[in-house]
Residue frames as qw, qx, qy, qz and C-alpha x, y, z in Angstrom:
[[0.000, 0.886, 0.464, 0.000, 0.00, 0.00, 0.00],
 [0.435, -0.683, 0.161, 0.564, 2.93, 2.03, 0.81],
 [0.422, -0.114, 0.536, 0.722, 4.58, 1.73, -2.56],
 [0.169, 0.683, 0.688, 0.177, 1.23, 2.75, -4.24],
 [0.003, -0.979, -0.186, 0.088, 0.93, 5.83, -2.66],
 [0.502, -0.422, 0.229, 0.719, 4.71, 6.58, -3.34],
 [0.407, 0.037, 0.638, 0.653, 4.31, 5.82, -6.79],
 [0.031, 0.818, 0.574, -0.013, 0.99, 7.81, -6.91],
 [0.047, 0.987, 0.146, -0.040, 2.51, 10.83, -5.83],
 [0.673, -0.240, 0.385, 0.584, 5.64, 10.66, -7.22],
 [0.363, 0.338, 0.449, 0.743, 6.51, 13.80, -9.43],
 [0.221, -0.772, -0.480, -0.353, 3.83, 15.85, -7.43],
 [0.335, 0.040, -0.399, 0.852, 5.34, 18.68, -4.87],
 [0.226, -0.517, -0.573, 0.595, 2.33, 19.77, -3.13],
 [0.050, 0.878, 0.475, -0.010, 1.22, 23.01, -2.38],
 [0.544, 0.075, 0.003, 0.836, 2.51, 26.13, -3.77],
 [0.133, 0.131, 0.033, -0.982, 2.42, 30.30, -3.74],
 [0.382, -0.101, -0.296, -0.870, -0.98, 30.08, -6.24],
 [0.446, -0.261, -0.855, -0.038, -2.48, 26.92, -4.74],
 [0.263, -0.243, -0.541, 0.761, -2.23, 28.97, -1.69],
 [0.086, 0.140, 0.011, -0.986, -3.62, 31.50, -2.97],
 [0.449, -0.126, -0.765, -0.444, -6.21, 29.66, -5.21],
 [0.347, -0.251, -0.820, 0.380, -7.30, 27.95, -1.61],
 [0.008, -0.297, -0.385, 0.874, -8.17, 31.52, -0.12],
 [0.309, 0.032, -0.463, -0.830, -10.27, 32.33, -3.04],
 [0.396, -0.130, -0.901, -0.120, -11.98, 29.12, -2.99],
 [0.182, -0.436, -0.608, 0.638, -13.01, 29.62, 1.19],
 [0.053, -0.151, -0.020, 0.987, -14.03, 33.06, 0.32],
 [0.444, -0.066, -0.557, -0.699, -16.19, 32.22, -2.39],
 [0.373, -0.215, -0.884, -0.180, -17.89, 29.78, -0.55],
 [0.116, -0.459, -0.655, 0.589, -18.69, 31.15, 2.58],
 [0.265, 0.092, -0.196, -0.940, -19.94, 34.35, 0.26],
 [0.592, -0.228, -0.687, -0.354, -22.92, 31.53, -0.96],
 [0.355, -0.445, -0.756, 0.324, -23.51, 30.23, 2.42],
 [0.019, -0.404, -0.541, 0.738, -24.36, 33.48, 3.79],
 [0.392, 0.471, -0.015, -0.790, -25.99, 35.06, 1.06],
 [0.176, 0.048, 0.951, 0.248, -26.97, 31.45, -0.91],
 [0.314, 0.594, 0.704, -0.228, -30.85, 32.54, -0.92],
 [0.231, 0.796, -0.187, -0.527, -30.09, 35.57, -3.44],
 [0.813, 0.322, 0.419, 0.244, -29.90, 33.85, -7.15],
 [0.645, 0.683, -0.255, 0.230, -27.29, 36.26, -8.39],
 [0.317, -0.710, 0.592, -0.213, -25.11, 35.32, -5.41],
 [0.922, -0.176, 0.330, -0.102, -25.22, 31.60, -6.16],
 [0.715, 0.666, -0.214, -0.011, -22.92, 32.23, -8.85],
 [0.209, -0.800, 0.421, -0.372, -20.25, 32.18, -5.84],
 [0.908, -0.229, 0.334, -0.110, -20.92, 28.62, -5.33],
 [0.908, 0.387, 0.044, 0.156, -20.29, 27.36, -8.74],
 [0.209, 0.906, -0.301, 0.213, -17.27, 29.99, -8.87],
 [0.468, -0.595, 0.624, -0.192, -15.74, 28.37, -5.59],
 [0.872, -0.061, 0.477, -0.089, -16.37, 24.85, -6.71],
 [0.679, 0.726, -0.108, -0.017, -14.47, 25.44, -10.10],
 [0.249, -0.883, 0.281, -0.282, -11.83, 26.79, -8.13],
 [0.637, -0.354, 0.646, -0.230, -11.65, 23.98, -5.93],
 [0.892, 0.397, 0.205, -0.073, -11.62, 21.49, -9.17],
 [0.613, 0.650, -0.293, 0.339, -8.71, 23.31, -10.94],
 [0.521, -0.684, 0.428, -0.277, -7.13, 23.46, -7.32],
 [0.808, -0.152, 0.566, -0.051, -7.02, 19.56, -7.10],
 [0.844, 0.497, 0.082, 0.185, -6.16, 19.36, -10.67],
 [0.038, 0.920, -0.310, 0.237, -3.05, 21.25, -9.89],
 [0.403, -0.533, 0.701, -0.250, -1.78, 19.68, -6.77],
 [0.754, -0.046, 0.649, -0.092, -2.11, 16.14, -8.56],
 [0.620, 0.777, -0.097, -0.059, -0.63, 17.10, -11.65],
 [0.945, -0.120, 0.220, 0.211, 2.58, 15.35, -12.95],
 [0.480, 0.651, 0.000, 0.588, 3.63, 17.92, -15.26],
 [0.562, -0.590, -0.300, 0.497, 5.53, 19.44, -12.61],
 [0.372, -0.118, 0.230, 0.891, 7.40, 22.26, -15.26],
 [0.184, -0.518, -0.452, -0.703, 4.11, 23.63, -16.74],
 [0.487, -0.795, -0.361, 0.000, 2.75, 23.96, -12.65],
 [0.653, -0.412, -0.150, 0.618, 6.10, 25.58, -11.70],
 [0.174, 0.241, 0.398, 0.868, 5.95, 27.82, -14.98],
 [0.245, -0.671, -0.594, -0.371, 2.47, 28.92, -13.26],
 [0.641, -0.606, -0.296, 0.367, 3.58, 29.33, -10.17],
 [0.510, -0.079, 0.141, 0.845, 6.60, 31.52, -11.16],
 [0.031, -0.549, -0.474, -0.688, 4.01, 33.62, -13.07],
 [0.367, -0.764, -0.511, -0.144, 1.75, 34.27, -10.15],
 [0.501, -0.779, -0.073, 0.370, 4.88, 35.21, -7.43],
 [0.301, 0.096, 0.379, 0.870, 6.36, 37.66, -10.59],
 [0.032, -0.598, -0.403, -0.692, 2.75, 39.30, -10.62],
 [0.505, -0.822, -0.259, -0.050, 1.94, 39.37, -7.28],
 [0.633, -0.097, 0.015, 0.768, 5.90, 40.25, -6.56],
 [0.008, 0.382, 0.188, 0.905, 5.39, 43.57, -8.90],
 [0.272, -0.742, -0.396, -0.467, 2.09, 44.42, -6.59],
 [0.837, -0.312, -0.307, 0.329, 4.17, 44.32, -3.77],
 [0.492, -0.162, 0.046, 0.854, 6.71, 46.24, -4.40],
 [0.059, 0.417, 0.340, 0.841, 4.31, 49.00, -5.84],
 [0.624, -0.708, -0.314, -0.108, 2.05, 48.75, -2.38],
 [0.683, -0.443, -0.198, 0.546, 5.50, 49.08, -0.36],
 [0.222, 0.025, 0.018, 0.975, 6.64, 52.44, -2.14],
 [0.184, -0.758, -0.353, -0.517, 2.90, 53.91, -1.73],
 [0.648, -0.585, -0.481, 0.083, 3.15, 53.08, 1.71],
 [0.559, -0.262, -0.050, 0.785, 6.80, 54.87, 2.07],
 [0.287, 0.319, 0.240, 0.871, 5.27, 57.67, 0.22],
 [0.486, -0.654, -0.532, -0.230, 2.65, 58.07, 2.36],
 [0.705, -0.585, -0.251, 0.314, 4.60, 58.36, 5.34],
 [0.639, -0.083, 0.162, 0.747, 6.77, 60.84, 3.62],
 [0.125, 0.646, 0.540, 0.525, 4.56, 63.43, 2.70],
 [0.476, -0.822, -0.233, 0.209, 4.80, 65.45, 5.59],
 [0.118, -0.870, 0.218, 0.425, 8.47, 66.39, 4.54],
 [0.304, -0.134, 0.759, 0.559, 9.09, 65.22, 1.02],
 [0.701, 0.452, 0.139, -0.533, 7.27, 66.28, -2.31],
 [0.611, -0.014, 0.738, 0.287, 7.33, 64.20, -5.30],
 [0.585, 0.699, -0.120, -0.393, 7.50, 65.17, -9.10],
 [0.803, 0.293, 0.380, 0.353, 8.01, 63.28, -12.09],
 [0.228, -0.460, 0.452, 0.730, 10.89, 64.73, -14.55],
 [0.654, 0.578, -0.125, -0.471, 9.00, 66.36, -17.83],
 [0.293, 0.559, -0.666, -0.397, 11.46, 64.40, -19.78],
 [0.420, 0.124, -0.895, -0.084, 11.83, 60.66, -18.50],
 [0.728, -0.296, -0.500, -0.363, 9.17, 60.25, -15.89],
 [0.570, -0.091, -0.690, 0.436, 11.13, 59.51, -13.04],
 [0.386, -0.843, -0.282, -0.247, 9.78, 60.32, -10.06],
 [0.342, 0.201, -0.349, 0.849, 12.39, 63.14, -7.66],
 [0.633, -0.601, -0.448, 0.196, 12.14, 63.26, -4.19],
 [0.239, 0.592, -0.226, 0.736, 12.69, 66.98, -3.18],
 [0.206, -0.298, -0.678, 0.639, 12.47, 68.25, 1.14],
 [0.194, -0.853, -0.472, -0.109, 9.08, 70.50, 1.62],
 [0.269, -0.906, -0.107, 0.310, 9.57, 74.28, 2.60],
 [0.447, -0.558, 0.099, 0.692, 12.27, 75.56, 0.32],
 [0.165, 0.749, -0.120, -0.630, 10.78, 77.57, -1.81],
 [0.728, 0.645, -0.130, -0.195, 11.23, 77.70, -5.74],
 [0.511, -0.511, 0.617, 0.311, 14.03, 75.43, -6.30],
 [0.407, 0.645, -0.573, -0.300, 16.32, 73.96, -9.27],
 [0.780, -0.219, 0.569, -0.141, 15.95, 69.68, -9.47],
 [0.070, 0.584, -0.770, -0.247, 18.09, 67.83, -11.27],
 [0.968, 0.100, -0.008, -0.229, 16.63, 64.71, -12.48],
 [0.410, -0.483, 0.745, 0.208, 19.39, 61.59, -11.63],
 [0.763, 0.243, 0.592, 0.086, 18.35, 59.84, -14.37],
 [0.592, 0.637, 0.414, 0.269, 18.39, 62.02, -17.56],
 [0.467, -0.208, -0.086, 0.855, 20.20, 65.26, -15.57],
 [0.098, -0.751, -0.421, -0.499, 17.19, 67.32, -16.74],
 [0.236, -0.107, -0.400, 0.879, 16.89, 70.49, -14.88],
 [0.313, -0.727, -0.410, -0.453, 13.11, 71.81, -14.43],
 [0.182, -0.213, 0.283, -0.917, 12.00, 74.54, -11.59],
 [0.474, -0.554, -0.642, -0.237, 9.58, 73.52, -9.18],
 [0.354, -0.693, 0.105, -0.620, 8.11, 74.58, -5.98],
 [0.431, 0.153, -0.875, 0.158, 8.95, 72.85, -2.96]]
């Protein structure tokens, strides 16, 4: 019985980043139906979860391990990039008190000047543009 279930899941590495993620969905969706199941454009939640939960299991018992890793890789590369674009709001956020922010007319980048001095001269580090702003 042992060898069975080796050889069964031999080639198969479990749960990854999107499973994970895939999982949370899944919960979500369902419990959305249970509480609001009597409303017939909420039931769509069910079917939604139960798809979910189909391609889930078709995943995590899939053999093609390089086409699930090639998924995977995808998901924590997109969800990577939201990350990092949530962590510099957050720092900009917290900076706003004594730091403005302008983009350079030329290339876009975005230059971090201090608050309170007046009309100043900024140097874009990227392109060495020079534009006038307020600070």
């Amino acid at each position: 019985m042992r060898e069975k279930m080796q050889r069964f899941m031999s080639g198969r590495y479990g749960v990854d980043e999107l499973s994970k993620f895939l999982n949370i969905f899944v919960l979500v969706f369902l419990v959305i139906s249970m509480f609001a199941g009597w409303l017939p454009l909420l039931s769509i939640f069910y079917w939604i979860g139960i798809v979910l939960m189909i391609y889930n299991c078709f995943r995590m018992f899939s053999r093609n391990t390089s086409k699930r890793y090639e998924e995977n890789q995808k998901f924590v590369n997109m969800r990577y990039r939201y990350v990092v674009k949530w962590d510099r709001m957050k720092k900009r956020f917290a900076q706003r008190r004594t730091h403005r922010f302008y983009k350079c007319p030329d290339c876009k980048q975005t230059v971090r000047v201090p608050k309170g001095r007046g009309k100043i001269c900024i140097t874009c580090p990227k392109c060495r543009k020079e534009f006038v702003r307020r600070s």
